[in-house]
C-alpha positions in Angstrom: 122.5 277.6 133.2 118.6 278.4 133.9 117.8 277.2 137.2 114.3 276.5 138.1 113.1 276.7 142.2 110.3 274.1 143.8 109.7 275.1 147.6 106.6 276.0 149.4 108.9 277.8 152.3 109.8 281.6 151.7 112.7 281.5 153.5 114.4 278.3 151.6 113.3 279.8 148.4 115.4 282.9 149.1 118.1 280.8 150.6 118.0 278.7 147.4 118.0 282.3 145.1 121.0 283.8 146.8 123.1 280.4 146.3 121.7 280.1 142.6 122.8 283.9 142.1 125.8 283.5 143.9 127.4 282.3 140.2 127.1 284.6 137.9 126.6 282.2 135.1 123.8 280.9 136.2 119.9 282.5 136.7 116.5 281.7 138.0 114.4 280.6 135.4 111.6 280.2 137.6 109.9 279.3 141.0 107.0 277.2 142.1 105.6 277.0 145.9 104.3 273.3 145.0 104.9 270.6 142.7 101.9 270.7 140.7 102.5 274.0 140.0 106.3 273.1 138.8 104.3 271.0 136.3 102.7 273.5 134.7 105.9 275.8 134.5 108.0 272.8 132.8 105.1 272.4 130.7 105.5 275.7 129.0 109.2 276.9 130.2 111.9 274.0 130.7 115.1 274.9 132.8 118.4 273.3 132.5 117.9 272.4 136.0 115.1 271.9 139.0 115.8 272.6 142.1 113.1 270.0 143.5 111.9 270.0 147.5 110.3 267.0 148.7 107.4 267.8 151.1 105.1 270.3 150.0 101.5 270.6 149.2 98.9 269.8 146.6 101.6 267.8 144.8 104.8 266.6 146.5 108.6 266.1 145.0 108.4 262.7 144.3 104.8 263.1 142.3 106.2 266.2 140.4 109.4 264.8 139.2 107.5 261.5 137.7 104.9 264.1 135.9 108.1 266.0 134.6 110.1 263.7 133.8 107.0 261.9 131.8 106.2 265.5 129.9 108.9 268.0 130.0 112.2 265.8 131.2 115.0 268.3 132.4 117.5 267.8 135.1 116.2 267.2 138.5 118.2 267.8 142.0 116.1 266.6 145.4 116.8 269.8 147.4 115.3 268.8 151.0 115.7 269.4 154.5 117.1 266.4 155.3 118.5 263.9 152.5 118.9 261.1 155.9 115.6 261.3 156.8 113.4 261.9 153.5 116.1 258.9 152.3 112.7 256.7 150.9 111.0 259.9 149.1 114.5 260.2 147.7 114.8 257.3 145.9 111.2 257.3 145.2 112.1 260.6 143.2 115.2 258.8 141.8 113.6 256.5 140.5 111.6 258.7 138.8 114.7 260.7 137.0 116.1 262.9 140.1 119.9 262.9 139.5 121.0 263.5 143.0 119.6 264.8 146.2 121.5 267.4 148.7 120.5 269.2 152.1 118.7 272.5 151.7 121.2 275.6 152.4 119.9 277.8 155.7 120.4 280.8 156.6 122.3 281.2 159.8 122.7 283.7 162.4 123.9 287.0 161.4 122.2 286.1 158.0 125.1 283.9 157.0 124.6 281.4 154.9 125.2 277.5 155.7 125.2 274.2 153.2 125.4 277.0 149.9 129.2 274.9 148.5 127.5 271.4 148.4 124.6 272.4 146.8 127.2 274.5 144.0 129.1 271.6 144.0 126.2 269.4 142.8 125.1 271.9 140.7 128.3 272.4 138.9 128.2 268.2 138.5 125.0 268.2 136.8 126.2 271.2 134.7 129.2 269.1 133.2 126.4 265.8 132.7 124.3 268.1 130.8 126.6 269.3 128.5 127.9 265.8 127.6 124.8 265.2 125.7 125.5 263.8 121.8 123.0 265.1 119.2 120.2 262.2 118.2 121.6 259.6 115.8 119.4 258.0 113.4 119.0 254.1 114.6 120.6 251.1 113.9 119.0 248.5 112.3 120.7 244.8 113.4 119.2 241.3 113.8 121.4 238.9 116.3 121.0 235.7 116.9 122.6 235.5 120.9 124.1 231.9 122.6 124.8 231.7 125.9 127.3 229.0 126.8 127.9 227.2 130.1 131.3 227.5 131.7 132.9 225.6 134.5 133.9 229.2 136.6 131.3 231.1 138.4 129.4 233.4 136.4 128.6 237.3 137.9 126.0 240.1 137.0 127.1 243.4 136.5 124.7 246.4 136.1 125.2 250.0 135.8 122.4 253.1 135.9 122.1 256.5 136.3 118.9 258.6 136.1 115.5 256.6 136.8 118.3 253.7 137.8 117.1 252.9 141.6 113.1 251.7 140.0 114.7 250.1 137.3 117.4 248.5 140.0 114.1 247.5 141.4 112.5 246.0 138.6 115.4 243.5 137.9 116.1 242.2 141.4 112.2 242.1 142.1 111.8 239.4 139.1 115.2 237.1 140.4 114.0 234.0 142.8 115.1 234.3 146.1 117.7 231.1 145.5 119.2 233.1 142.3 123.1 232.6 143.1 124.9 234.3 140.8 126.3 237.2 142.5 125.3 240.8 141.4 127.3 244.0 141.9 125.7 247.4 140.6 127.3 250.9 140.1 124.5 253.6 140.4 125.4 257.2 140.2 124.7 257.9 143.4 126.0 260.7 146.4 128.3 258.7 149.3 125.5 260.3 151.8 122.7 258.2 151.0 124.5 254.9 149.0 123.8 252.6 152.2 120.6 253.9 152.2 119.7 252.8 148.6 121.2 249.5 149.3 118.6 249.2 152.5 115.5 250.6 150.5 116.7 248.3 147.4 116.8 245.1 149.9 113.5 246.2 151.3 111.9 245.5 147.9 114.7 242.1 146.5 114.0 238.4 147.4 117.8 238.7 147.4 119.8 240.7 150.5 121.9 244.2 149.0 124.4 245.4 151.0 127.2 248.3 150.1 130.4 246.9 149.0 133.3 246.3 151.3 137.2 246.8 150.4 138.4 244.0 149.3 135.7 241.3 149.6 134.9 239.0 146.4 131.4 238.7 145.0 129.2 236.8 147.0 127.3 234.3 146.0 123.5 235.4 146.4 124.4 238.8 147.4 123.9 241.8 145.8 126.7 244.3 146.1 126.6 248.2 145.7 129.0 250.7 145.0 128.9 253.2 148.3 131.4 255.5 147.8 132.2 258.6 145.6 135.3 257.0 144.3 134.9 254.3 141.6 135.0 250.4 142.2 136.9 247.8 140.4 137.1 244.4 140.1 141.1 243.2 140.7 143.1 240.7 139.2 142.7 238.4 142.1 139.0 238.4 141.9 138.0 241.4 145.0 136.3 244.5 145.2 138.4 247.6 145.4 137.5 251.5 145.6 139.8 253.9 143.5 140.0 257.3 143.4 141.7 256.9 139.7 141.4 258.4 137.4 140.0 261.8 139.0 138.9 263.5 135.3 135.5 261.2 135.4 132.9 263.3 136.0 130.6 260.4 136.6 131.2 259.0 140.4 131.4 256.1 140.6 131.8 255.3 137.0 130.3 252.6 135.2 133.2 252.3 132.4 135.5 252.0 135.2 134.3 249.4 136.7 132.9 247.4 133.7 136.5 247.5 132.2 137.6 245.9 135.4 135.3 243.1 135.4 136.1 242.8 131.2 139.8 242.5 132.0 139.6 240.8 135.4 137.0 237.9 135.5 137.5 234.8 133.5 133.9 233.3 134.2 130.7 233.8 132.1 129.5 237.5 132.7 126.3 239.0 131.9 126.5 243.3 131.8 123.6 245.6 132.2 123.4 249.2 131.1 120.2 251.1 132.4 118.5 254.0 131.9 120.9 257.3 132.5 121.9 260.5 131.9 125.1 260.8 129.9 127.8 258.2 127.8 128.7 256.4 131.0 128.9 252.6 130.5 128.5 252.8 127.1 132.3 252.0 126.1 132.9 249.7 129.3 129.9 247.1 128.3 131.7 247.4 124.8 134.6 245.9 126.3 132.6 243.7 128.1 131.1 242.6 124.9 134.6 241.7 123.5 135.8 239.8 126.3 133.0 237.5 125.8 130.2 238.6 127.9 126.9 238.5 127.2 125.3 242.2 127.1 122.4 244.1 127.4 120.7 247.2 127.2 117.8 248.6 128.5 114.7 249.4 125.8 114.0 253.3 125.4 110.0 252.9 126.1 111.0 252.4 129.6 114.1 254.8 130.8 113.5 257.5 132.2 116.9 259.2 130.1 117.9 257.2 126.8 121.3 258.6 126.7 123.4 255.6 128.8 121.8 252.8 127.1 121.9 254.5 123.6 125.0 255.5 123.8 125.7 251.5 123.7 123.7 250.6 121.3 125.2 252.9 118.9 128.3 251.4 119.6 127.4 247.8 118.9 127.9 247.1 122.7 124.5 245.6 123.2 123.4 242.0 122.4 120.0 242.6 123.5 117.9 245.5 124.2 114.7 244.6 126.8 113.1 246.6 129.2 114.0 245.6 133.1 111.2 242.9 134.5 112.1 241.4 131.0 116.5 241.6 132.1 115.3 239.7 135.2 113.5 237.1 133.4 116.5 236.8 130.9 118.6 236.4 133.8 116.6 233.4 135.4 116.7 231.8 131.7 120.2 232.1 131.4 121.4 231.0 134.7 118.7 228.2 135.9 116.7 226.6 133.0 119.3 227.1 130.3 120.7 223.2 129.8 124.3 222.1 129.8 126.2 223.2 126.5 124.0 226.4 125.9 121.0 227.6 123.6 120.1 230.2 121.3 118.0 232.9 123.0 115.6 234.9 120.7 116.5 236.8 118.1 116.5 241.0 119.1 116.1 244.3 116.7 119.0 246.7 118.0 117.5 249.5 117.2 114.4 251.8 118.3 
């Protein structure tokens, strides 16, 4: 794997080198002392990966990644001083298309080095994501005409994201009223450190309150829940939120199949699922089943994710009843659940397909 490095400090850049080199299947493909100038490298060379520091000059992390991920989109990881207290850059650049964030290694006393295995361990995360990409399938031309159907039971929104998920997150709750009741639960790949965080910057910016899921609470009416742990959540028979570690082979922490499989199997009201923009096939078979339990489902539109590979993954698989960028998913949301009259309606027609 060709590993690129973004730091203006000497001393991280050689701590970041000697954890890069450390594995001898991977090399530096490059370094930059400033984001502007990790634009112009991406421009003509792409790494597999960036290694992508926060605060520097000319350009920061946040800027750079958005630029990159506009012109020459690669993997990004936030590699930072301190994840904790950068925590608003880092979902700024999350938004953007960083797909995780860790602490910068340092080097110790007695030159040893301290932090190397997490950032490895991230490293070798993104590696497996990367290589689950499927090559480009032509498109799918299909015309639906999509009802939406009052039911007695209390309906819930699911939504899952990866890369560029957090903005898109955003997006969605920013458009929902602040008396919007259905409740909303999201899985976002994102690292155990800074889940509670996203759920604090994400409430920052909803009419609605987001909090981190708790074992074994229901969905909450008006609430928006989060997935905040590295195992995966599920929705149980008798209508809670669980954490699993099971099953352990899922790269993708916590999983979106998972937990939209749950919801499929395990909620008997009306359901509406939501697969954002993201790296990788995650989600892709669990709105399916979604789909086939009755739900209603959508994906989000290419022109606006940051990675098409989450949302196209479903869309080749027929899992997708619309396809509609995110201030749109909020609007389709308000339709459904408030102004949509007793017995159901047709919605608009949708091309699957881009």
């Amino acid at each position: 794997m060709r590993i690129a490095i973004v730091n203006d400090m000497a001393l991280a850049v050689e701590t970041l080198r000697r954890v890069v080199s450390s594995v001898s299947r991977y090399e530096i493909a490059w370094i930059a002392h400033d984001g502007a100038e990790a634009v112009r490298k991406c421009a003509s060379d792409i790494p597999d990966l960036v290694l992508m520091d926060l605060i520097m000059p000319v350009m920061d992390g946040v800027e750079a990644t958005r630029r990159i991920m506009r012109d020459s989109p690669c993997a990004i990881l936030v590699v930072t001083a301190t994840v904790t207290g950068n925590s608003s850059k880092v979902f700024d650049a999350m938004g953007y298309g960083a797909l995780d964030a860790v602490n910068t290694p340092v080097l110790g006393t007695a030159d040893r080095l301290q932090g190397g295995r997490p950032l490895l361990e991230k490293i070798a995360t993104i590696g497996k994501l990367i290589g689950k990409y499927a090559k480009p399938q032509a498109p799918v031309e299909t015309e639906i005409t999509i009802s939406f159907s009052k039911q007695e039971t209390n309906p819930l929104v699911v939504i899952g994201a990866s890369t560029g998920g957090p903005l898109a997150i955003v997006k969605i709750l920013s458009a929902l009223p602040v008396h919007f009741s259905p409740p909303v639960v999201i899985v976002q790949h994102v690292d155990l450190e800074f889940a509670h965080g996203l759920a604090r910057w994400l409430g920052e910016q909803s009419p609605l309150p987001v909090r981190p899921v708790v074992e074994n609470e229901p969905p909450a009416e008006g609430i928006v829940l989060l997935a905040a742990t590295q195992d995966h959540l599920i929705l149980t028979p008798s209508g809670t939120l669980r954490y699993t570690k099971n099953p352990t082979d899922i790269p993708y922490r916590p999983s979106v199949d998972v937990f939209f499989g749950s919801v499929a199997r395990n909620w008997h009201g009306p359901v509406v699922g939501i697969l954002l923009t993201g790296m990788g096939r995650d989600g892709a078979e669990g709105l399916l089943e979604l789909r086939e339990s009755g739900a209603q489902t959508i994906a989000q539109e290419k022109e606006s994710c940051i990675v098409y590979g989450m949302p196209k993954a479903a869309v080749e698989k027929g899992a997708a009843q619309q396809i509609l960028a995110p201030e749109q998913i909020g609007h389709a949301l308000i339709h459904w659940f408030e102004e949509t009259p007793a017995g159901g309606t047709a919605m608009n027609q949708t091309r699957i397909g881009k």
